[in-house]
C-alpha positions in Angstrom: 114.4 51.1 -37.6 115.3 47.9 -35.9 114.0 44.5 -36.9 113.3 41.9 -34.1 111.3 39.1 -35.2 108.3 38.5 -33.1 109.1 34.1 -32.8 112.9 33.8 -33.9 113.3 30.3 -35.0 115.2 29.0 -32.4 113.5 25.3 -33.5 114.8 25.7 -36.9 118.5 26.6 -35.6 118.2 23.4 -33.5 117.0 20.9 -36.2 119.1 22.2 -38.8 122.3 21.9 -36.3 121.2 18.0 -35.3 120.6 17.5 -39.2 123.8 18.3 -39.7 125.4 16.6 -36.5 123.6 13.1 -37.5 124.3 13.4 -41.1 128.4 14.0 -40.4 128.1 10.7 -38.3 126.9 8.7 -40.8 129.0 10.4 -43.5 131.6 9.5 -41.0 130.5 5.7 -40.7 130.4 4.9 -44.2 133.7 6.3 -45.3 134.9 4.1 -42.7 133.7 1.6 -44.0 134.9 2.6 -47.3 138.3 3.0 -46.3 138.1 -0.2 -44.6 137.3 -2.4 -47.6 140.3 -0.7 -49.8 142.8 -3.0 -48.3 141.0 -6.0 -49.4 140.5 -4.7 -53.2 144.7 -3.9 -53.8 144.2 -5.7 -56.6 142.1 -4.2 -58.9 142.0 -0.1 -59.2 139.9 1.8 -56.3 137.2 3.9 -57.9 136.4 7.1 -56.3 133.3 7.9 -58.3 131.6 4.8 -56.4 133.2 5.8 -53.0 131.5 9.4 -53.7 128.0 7.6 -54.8 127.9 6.1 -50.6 128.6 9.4 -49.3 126.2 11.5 -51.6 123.1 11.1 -49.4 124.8 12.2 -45.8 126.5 14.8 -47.6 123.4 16.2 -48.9 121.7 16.0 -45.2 125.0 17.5 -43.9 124.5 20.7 -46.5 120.8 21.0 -46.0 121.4 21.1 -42.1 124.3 23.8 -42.4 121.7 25.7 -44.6 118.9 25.7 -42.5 121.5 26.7 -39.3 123.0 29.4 -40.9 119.3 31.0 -42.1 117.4 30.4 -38.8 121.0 32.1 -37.0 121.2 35.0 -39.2 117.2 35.2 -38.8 117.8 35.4 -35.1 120.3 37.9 -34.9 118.3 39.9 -36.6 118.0 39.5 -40.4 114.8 39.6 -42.4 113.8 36.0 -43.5 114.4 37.0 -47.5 117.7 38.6 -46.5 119.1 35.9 -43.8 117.9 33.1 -46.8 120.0 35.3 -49.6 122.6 35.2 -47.6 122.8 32.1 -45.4 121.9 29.8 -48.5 124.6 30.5 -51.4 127.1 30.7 -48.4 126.5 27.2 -47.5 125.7 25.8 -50.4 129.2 26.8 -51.3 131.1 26.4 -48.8 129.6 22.9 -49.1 130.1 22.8 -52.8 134.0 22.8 -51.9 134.4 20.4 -49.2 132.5 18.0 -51.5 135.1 18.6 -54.3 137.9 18.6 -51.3 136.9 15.4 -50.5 136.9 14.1 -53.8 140.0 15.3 -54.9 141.3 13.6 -51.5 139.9 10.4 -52.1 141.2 9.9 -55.4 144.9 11.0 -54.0 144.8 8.5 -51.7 143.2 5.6 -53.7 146.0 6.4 -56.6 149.0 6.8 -53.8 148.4 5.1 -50.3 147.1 5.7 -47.0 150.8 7.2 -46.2 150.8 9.8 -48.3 149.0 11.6 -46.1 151.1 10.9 -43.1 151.9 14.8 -42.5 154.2 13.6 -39.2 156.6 11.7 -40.8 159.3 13.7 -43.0 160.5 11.0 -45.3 
């Protein structure tokens, strides 16, 4: 027994993937910005925690968008809704859950040590 859903949400996969996409650009604008400003502050210590307050709302349109992509796509290819939402939703949220203590941990490296610590070209 097969299960083929009679309107696949091919409107959710698309909203979920241009949450996502629009979300990532404005996460990407604001830690420009972010990283922007450091240079100005070298006097006084760079918090992260405040850095990680401006990129808490397009993070959190970035993870509901991945959610909602990977759901409607498992839903597609043929999941039932409660089984392509058991599955798509604690992947992502994971999987999100790291990156967002990825970039944490990245963003304190670099506010304790420099922008070139992370130069990965140079060997010195």
């Amino acid at each position: 027994m097969y299960y083929y859903p009679l309107q696949p949400p091919y409107i959710l996969l698309l909203v979920g993937f241009l949450t996502a996409l629009t979300s990532g650009l404005a996460l990407s604008g604001t830690l420009q910005v972010i990283v922007q400003k450091w240079p100005s502050v070298n006097k006084e210590p760079i918090k992260s925690s405040s850095s990680l307050k401006q990129l808490l709302v397009p993070f959190i349109g970035i993870t509901v968008g991945v959610c909602l992509f990977m759901s409607s796509g498992l839903e597609i290819f043929g999941f039932p809704s409660p089984l392509a939402l058991g599955v798509g939703l604690p992947l992502s949220l994971l999987t999100c859950l790291f990156v967002w203590l990825q970039l944490g941990s990245l963003l304190e490296f670099v506010s304790s040590r420099g922008m070139q610590s992370l130069d990965l070209d140079s060997w010195s």
